[in-house]
C-alpha positions in Angstrom: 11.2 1.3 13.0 13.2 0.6 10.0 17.1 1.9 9.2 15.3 4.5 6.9 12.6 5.6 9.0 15.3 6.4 11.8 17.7 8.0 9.0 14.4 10.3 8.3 14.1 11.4 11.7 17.7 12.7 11.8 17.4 16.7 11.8 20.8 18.1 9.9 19.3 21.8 11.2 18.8 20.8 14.3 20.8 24.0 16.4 20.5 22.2 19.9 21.5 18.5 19.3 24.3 18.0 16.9 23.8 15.8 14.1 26.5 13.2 15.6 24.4 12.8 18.5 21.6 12.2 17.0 22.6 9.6 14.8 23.9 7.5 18.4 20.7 8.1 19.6 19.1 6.3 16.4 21.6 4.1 15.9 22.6 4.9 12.3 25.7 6.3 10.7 26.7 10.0 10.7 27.7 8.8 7.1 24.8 8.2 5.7 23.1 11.5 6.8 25.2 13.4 4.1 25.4 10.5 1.6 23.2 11.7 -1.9 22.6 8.5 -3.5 21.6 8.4 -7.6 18.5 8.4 -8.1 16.8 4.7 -9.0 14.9 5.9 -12.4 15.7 8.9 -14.9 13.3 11.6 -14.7 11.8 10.7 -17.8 10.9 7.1 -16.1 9.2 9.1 -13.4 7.0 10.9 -15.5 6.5 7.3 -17.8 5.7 5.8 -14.1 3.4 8.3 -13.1 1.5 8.0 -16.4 1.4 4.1 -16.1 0.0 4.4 -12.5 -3.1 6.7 -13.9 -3.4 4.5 -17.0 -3.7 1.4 -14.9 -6.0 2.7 -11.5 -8.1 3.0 -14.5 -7.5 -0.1 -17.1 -6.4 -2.4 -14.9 -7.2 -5.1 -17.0 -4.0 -3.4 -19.7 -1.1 -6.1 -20.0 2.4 -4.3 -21.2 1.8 -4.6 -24.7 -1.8 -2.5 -24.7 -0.2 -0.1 -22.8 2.5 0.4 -24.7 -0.2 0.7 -27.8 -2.2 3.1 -25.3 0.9 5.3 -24.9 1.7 5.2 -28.4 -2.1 6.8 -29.4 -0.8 9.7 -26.9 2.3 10.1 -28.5 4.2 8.5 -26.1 6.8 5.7 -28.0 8.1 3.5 -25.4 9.1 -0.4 -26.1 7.3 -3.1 -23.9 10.2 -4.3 -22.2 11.2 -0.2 -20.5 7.5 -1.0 -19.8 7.8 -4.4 -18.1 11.3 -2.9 -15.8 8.9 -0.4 -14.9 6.2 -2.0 -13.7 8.3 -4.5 -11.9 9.7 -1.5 -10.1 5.8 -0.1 -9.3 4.9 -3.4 -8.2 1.7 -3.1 -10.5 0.2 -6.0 -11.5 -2.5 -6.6 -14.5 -5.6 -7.9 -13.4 -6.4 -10.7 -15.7 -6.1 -14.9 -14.8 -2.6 -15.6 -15.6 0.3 -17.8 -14.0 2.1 -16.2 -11.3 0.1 -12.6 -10.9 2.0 -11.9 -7.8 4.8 -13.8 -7.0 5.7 -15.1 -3.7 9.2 -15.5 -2.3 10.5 -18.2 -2.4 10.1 -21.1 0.7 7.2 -19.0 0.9 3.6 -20.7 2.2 0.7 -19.8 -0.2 -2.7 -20.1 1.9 -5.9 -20.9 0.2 -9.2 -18.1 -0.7 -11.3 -17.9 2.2 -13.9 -15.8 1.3 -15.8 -17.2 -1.6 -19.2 -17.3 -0.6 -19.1 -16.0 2.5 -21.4 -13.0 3.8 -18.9 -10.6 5.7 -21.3 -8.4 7.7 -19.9 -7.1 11.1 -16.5 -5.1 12.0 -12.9 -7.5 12.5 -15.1 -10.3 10.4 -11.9 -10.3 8.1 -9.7 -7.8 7.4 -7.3 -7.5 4.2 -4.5 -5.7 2.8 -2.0 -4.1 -0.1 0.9 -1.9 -0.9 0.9 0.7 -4.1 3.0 2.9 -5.3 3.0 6.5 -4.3 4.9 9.3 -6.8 6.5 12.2 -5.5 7.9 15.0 -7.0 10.9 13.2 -7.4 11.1 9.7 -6.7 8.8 7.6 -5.2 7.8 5.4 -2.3 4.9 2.2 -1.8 2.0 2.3 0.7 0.9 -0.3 2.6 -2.7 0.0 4.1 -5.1 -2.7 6.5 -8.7 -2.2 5.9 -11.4 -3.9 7.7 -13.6 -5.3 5.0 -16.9 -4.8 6.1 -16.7 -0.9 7.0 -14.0 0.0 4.5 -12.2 1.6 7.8 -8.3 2.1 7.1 -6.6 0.5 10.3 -3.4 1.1 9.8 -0.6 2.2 6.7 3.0 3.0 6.4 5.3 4.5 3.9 7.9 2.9 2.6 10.9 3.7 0.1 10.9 0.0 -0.8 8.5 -3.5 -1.1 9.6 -5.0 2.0 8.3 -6.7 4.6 9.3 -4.5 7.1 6.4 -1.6 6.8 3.9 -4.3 6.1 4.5 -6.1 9.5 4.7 -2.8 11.5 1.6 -1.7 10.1 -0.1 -4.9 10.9 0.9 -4.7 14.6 -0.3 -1.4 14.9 -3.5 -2.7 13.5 -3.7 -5.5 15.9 -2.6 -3.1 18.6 -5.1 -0.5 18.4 -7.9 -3.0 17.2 -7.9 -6.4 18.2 -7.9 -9.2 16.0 -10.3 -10.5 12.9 -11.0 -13.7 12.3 -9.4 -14.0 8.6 -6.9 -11.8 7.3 -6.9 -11.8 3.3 -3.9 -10.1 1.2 -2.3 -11.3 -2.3 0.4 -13.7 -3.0 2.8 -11.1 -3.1 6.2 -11.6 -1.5 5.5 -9.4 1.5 2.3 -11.0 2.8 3.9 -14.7 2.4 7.1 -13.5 4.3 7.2 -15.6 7.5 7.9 -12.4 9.3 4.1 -11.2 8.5 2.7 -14.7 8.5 3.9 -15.3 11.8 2.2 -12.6 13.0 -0.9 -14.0 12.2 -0.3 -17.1 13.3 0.4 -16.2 16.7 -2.9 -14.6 16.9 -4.3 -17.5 15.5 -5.8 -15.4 12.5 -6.8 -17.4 9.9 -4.7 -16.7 6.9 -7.0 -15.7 3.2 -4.8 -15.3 0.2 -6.0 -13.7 -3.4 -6.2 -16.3 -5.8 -4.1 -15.5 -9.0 -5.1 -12.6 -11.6 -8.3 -12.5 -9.0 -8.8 -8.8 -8.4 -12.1 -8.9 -7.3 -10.8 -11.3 -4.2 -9.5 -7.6 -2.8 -11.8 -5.3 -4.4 -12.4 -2.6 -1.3 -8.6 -2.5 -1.0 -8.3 -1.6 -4.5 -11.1 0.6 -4.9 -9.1 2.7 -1.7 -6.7 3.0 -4.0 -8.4 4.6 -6.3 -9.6 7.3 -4.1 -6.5 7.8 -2.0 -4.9 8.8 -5.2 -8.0 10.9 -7.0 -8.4 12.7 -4.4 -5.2 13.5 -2.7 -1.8 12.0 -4.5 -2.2 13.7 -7.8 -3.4 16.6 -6.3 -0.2 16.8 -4.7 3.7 17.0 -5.7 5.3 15.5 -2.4 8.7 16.9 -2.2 9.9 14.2 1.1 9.0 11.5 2.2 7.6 13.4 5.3 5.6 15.6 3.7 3.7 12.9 2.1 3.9 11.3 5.4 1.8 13.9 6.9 -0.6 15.3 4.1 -1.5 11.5 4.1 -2.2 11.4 7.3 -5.0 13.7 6.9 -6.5 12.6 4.5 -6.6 8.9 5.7 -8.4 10.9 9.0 -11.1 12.4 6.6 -11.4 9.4 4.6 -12.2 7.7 7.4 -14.1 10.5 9.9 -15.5 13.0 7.2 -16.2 11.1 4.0 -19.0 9.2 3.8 -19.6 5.8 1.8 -23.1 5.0 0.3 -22.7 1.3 0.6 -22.7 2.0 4.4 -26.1 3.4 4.9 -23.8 7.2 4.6 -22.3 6.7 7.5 -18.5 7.1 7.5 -16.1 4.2 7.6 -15.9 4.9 11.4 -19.1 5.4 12.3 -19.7 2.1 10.8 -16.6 0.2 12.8 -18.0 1.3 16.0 -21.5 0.8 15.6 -22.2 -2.2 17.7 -25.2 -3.6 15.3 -23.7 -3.2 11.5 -26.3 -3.5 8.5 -26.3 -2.1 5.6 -29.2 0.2 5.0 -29.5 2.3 2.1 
């Protein structure tokens, strides 16, 4: 559990166990229960962010200076570079070949593409990974999500209030936890998924290690196209006030995404029904 996940569980209302106590218990500072930090963007960056996010889950393929042009056609004057900070700070990144689409860290191993041309038909044949951002109604936070390719099933996710490692390994070892292991695990070049702290992880579990070649979108399409539903249908239909809130309503919808909601590409079964079906096909 990270510092901020154990800051989150700290209940200031609490009228049985003082909020003293529970911070010894956590093993964070009393200080930092009361501390109101600024806020990282203005509140007219979070409505620009939140316009970017819808512009891009559906041009993807827009660079900073069309969407700056895009936002101009609505009104909305804006120069490139507030556009560039902002994006940094979303984490998106355009899909088109380019150099360095998503940087690793630095020291950091990149591993070659392991799936070109090959036929993934069964469950824990390879599973793959990403982070996106989340808006709130104020502020923001990423999600990171493992999906096993084949039957679209989400694994495992975590909210985080920033891009580090930290979520994306505990989500990972929840993933292996629960579900075994695949034989290839695929994510992009971003900083997180070349960290030796989530590499290792794999390693250990002798995983063989698939990485996104650069500006290749379509080397983690599912992922992306999860995305795209996770935030149709339930962020921005939403206005998350905390960080548990979204937590939770999250929580049920990844259960009826993955229980309730069937995919066409899996013969309409749901993405469950497909993970534990012992002989997997893909019937119309």
């Amino acid at each position: 559990m990270t510092p901020a996940e154990r800051l989150q569980r700290v209940e200031r209302d609490n009228p049985v166990v003082p909020v003293a106590h529970q911070c010894a218990w956590l093993g964070v500072p009393r200080s930092s229960v009361y501390y109101q930090g600024q806020p990282l963007v203005s509140d007219d960056d979070l409505a620009l962010m939140r316009r970017l996010d819808a512009i891009h889950l559906q041009h993807p393929f827009l660079g900073s200076r069309r969407l700056r042009d895009r936002l101009a056609r609505d009104g909305v004057f804006v120069n490139r570079k507030r556009i560039q900070r902002l994006m940094r700070v979303m984490g998106l990144k355009t899909l088109y070949p380019k150099r360095k689409t998503s940087a690793p860290g630095p020291g950091h191993r990149i591993y070659p593409y392991l799936l070109r041309g090959l036929t993934i038909t069964r469950p824990n044949q390879v599973w793959c990974a990403d982070t996106t951002y989340i808006p709130m109604a104020r502020g923001f936070c990423y999600l990171v999500a493992i999906m096993d390719w084949a039957t679209r099933v989400v694994l495992s996710w975590r909210l985080s209030t920033t891009m580090e490692a930290d979520s994306c390994v505990e989500a990972l070892e929840e993933a292996l936890e629960r579900f075994g292991a695949p034989q290839i695990f695929n994510a992009d070049q971003g900083a997180q998924f070349t960290s030796e702290a989530f590499t290792d992880v794999l390693k250990n579990r002798k995983i063989a290690i698939s990485m996104d070649g650069k500006g290749c979108w379509r080397d983690n399409v599912f992922i992306e196209r999860l995305w795209r539903s996770v935030k149709y249908e339930e962020v921005y239909l939403k206005a998350y006030e905390s960080i548990p809130q979204a937590r939770a309503s999250l929580a049920k919808y990844f259960d009826l995404y993955n229980h309730e909601r069937p995919h066409q590409a899996l013969g309409r079964r749901t993405p469950w029904e497909a993970y534990t079906t012992a002989s997997w096909d893909q019937a119309a």
